[in-house]
N, C-alpha and C positions, 0 to 999 in steps of 0.2 A: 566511445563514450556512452552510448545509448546504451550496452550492454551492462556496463557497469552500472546504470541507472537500473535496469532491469534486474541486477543481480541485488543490489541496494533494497529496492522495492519488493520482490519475493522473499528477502532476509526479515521484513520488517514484519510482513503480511504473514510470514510461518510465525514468528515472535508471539503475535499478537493472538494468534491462534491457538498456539499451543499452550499458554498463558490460558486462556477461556475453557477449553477444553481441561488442562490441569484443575481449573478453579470451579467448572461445571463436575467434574466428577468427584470432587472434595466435597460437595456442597450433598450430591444425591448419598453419598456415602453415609456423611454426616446424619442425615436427616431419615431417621428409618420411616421408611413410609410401604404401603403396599407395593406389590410388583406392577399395579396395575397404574397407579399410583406413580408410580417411580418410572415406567414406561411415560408417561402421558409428560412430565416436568422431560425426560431427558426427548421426548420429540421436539416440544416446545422450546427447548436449549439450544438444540440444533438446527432448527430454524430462524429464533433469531441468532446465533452465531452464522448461517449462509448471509443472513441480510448483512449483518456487522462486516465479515469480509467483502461482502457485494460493494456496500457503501466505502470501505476503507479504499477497496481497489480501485473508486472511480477515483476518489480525492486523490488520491496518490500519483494516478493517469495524470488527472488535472497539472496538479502540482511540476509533475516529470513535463509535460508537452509546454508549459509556461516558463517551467526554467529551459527546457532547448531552444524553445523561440526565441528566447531572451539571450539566449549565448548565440545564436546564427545569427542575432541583429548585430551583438556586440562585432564578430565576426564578419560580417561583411560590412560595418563601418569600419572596422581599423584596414581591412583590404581595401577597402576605397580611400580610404585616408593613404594609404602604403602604395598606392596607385597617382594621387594626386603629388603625392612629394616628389615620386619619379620623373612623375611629367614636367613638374616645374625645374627639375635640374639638370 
């Protein structure tokens, strides 16, 4: 399951990137500017594109470790519940 989570999560996180990255390099195309110019926008792109995945990847983390807890609780109350029926019968 965890993997599946992980595969989910890197699927999202390439999306979203490759999306910014497409639309970062449409924009410096678009927009004639000097190289010096066009250097300094595509540094600045790239750095906040690090942050935007920095930031996506913790929410995501979040997100994944809230929903597993949340299934290991459901998961060890239906076992305990699957425990208590036994005992009474």
């Amino acid at each position: 399951m965890a993997s599946n989570d992980r595969n989910v999560m890197l699927s999202v996180l390439a999306g979203i990137g490759i999306g910014v990255l497409v639309g970062s390099i449409s924009g410096l195309l678009m927009a004639p500017k000097s190289g010096e110019e066009t250097r300094d926008d595509l540094s600045k792109t790239i750095s906040d594109l690090t942050d935007k995945v920095n930031d996506l990847g913790k929410t995501v983390g979040q997100k994944v470790t809230a929903a597993s807890e949340r299934i290991r609780a459901q998961m060890a109350q239906k076992l305990g519940d699957s425990a208590d029926e036994e005992a009474t019968s």
